[in-house]
C-alpha positions in Angstrom: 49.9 15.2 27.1 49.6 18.4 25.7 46.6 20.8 26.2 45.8 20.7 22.0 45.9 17.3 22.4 43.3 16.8 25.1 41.3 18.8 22.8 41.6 16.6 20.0 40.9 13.9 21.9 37.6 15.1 23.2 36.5 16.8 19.8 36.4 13.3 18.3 34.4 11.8 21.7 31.8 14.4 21.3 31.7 13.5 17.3 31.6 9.8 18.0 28.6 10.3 20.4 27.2 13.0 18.0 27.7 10.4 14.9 25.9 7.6 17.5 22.9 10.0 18.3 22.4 10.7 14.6 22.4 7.4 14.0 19.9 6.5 16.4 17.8 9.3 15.5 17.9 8.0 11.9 16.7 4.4 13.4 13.8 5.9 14.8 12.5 7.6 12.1 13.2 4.9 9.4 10.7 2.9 12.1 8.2 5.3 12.2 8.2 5.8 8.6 7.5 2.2 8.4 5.4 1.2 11.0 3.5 4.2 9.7 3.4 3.0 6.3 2.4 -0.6 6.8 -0.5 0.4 9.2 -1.7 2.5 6.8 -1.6 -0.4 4.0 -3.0 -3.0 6.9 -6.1 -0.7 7.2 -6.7 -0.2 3.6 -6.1 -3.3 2.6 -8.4 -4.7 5.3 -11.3 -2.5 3.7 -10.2 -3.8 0.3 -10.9 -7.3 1.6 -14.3 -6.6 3.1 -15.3 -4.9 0.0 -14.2 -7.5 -2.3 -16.0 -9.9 -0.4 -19.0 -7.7 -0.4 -18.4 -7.5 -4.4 -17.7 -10.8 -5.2 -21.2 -12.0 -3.1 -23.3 -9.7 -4.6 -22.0 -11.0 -7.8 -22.9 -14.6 -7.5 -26.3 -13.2 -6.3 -27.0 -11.1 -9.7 -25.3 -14.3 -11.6 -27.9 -16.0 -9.9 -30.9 -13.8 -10.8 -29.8 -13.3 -14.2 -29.7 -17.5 -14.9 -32.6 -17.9 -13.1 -34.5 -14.7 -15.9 -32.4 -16.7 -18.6 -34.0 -19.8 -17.8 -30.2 -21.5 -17.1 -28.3 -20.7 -14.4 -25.1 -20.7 -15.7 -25.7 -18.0 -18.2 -25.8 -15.7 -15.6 -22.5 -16.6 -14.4 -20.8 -16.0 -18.2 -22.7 -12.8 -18.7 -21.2 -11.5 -15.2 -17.5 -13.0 -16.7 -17.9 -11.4 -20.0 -18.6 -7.9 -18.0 -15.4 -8.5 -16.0 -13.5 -9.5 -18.9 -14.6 -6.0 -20.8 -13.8 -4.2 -17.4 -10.5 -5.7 -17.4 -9.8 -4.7 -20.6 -10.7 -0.7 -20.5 -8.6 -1.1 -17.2 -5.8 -2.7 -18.6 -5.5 -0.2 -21.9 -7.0 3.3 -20.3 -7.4 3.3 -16.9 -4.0 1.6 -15.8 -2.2 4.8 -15.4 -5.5 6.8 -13.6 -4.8 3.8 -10.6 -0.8 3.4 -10.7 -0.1 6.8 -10.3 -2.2 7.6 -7.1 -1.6 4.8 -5.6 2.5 5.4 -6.5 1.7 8.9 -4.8 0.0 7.5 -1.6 2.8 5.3 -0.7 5.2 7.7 -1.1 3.6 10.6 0.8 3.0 7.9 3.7 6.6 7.2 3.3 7.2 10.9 3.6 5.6 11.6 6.5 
């Protein structure tokens, strides 16, 4: 065996194990990007429960109220449709790219990170 050849031989060992420890590295950080990520979405999206909870209780309480004023309880409960079904609509036709585009940014700034 020749001296260049022992050479060659151990350039490509130390570029194998250089290849294997960038690879590696690569595996860690893909995890920590996306254990990152998804506890950031399990947090916010636990707060999203608990508030749409919180909204869709006080809700049946104004239905309530507002049947009870309008002498029939369920009138209550089609005005408070009616106002979502307006809400959904100005969402829907205006507001739809106010939402999709921070939230587009968030996920990719924790993705980032």
């Amino acid at each position: 065996m020749t001296p260049q050849t022992g050479l060659i031989e151990l350039l490509f060992e130390k570029a194998e194990a250089y290849g294997q420890t960038t690879l590696e590295l690569t595996k860690l950080k893909v995890l920590k990007t996306t254990t990152h990520v998804a506890t950031s979405l399990i947090t916010r999206l636990s707060v999203i429960i608990m508030l749409s909870i919180f909204v869709l209780v006080f809700n049946i309480g104004i239905a309530l109220l507002l049947g009870e004023l309008l002498g029939k309880t369920y009138y209550g409960f089609f005005i408070i449709a009616a106002f979502y079904l307006v809400a959904g609509i100005i969402f829907h036709f205006f507001l739809r790219k106010w939402i999709q585009k921070p939230v587009s940014e968030l996920i990719i700034r924790q993705a980032l990170q």
